[in-house]
Every structure is written in structure tokens, then in C-alpha cells.
N, C-alpha and C positions, 0 to 999 in steps of 0.2 A: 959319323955325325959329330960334329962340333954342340959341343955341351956349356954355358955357363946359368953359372948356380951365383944369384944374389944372394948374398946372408944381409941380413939385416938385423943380427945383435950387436947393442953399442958394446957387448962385454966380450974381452977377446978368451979364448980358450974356453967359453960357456958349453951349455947342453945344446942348444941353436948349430954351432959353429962342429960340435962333435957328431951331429948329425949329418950333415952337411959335408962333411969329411969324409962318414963315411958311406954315403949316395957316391960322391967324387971317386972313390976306391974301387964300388961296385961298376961303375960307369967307365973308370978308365980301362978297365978289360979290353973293352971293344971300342972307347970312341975318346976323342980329345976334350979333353973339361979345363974349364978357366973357372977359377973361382973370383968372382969379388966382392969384400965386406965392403957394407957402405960405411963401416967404421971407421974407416982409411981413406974416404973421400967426404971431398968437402961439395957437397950439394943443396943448395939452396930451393924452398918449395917454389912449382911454379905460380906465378905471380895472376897470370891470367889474363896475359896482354894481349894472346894471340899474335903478336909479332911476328913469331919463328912461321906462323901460316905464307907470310908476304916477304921474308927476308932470304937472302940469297941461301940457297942449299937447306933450306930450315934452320937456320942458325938463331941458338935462341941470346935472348938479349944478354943471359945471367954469363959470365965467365967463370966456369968452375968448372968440376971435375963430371959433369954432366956429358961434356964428349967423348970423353975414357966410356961411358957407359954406350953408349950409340954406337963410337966405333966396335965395342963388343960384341952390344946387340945385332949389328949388321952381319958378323959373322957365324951369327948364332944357329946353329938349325932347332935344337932347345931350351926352354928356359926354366931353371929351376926357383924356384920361390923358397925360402928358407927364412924363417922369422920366431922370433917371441910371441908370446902373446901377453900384449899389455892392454887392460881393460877393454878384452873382446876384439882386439884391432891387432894389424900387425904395428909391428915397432914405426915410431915416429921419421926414423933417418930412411929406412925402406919406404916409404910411403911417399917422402919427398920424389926419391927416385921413379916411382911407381906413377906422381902423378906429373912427372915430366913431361911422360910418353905422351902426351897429351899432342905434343909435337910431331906433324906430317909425316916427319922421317919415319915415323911408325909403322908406315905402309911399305914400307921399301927395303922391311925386313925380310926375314926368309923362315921366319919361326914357325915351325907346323905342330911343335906338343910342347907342355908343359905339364912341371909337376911341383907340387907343394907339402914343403917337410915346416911341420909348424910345432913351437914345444909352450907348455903351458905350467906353470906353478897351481893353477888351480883344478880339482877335478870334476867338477861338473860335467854333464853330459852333455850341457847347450856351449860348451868354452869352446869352441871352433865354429858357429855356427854361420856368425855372420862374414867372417873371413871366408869361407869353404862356400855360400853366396856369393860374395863377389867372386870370385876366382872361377865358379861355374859360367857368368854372364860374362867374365871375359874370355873364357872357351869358346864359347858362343857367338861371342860378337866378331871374334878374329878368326873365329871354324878354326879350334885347334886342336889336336888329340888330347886325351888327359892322360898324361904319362905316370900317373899313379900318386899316391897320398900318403905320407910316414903323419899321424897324428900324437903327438904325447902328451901322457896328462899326469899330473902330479910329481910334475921334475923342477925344484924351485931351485935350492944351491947348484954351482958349479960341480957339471963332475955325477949328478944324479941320474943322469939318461941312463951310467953305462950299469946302473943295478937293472934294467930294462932290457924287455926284446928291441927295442925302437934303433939302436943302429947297427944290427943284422938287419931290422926287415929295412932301414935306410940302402945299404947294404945292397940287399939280393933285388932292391927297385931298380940302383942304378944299374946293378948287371944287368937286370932285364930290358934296357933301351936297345 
């Protein structure tokens, strides 16, 4: 199975990105994983022109690093979701990416599961709430497996997941694809 994991923390070497590393580790046992930080791509939010509907191949009007992500996606049989959590949402530069897809080409993937490692500074019990909603409806609307859930809570500096069980059970998810 061909694996890519979006991270979407703008912080490089963070708790998000260590997470994420190691799903990637547990995952490559058995399958091929591409990682990509949106930190390192320059993607701009969609605009909402619906263009890429009527333009040749789905080509969206924006020229950025949005086709790096497409041709990824096309190859993808997984997609992993990996993010912060910033005021109940995932991170901003992920969510551009997120509402790219809004684009045609969306259908012409090959995605059949996904799964979502999400880390949070705050501990509440509702801090994943609205995230972990949207990610069900879009299970649902794309009829996708849910390839399982790493949540963490109370990891704010860099570096605090690893006082945590959070990336073993990252970890022992991706082996289990």
C-alpha cells in the first residue's frame, strides 16, 4: 500500500511531526509512506472560483505547490492526517491544503482509508472534538476505512509527546496498516 502522511505543523522537529514519524516507521514494515509537511510547501487557500471544475485536467488557476500534493495524492492508497491543534481546528497551512481538494481531481484518487494523529497543548476532553467530526463526514462522504486515531493531549513545548505512550501507539497504528 502506498502511504502519505500530511503533517501540517508550521514547527519543524515539533510533537505533530514526532508523531508522525513515528506512524511512518510503524507503517514502513509493510508499505511505502511519503511524508509531506505543508511547512515546506507554498499553498495558497482555495479561492472558490470553481475553475479547476471546467479547466483542462482540473488545473487549478493558483500556481503553487498544490500539484506536488495531487500528484501525491493520486498515488496514494492512504491518507494520513497529522496536525496541531490550534483553537479546536487543525493548523491553518493544513487546512489550505485540505480545502484544495475541493477540486475534481479528487475523484480520480485511489484513497480507501485514512487515519488522523492529532496533538494538542490543551487538556480538555472536548480538544479534538470538532476535528474528529469533520474527519468522520469525510469518511463517509468518500466511504473510506478509518485506519485508526493517535489523539494527544497536554503536549505543548517541543519534544513533550516523547514523555508519552502517544508515539508507540503512533507506532504500533502504522504497523498495523
Amino acid at each position: 500500500m502506498n502511504i502519505l502522511i500530511l503533517i501540517g505543523s508550521p514547527r519543524q522537529e515539533g510533537n505533530t511531526q514526532l508523531l508522525a514519524e513515528a506512524f511512518a516507521r510503524g507503517a514502513e514494515t509493510h508499505h511505502h509512506v511519503t511524508t509531506l509537511s505543508v511547512r515546506d510547501l507554498n499553498v495558497g487557500p482555495c479561492t472558490g472560483c470553481n475553475a479547476c471544475f471546467a479547466s483542462e485536467g482540473n488545473a487549478c488557476i493558483q500556481n503553487d505547490d498544490m500539484a506536488r500534493v495531487y500528484a501525491q495524492m493520486a498515488q496514494a492508497d492512504m491518507l494520513v492526517i497529522a496536525s496541531p491543534v490550534y483553537f479546536y481546528g487543525i493548523s491553518a497551512q493544513l487546512k489550505s491544503v485540505i480545502d484544495r481538494l475541493h477540486n475534481p481531481l479528487r475523484n480520480t484518487f485511489h484513497i480507501k482509508k485514512m487515519a488522523l494523529l492529532l496533538v494538542g497543548g490543551a487538556s480538555l476532553p472536548e480538544l479534538f472534538d470538532s476535528i474528529t467530526t469533520q474527519y468522520e463526514l469525510a469518511l463517509r462522504f468518500f466511504n473510506l476505512e478509518d485506519g485508526g486515531r493517535v489523539l494527544v493531549r497536554g503536549v505543548r513545548e517541543c519534544g513533550d509527546i516523547r514523555q508519552t505512550p502517544a508515539l508507540e501507539e503512533a507506532y504500533t497504528l502504522g504497523e498495523r496498516q
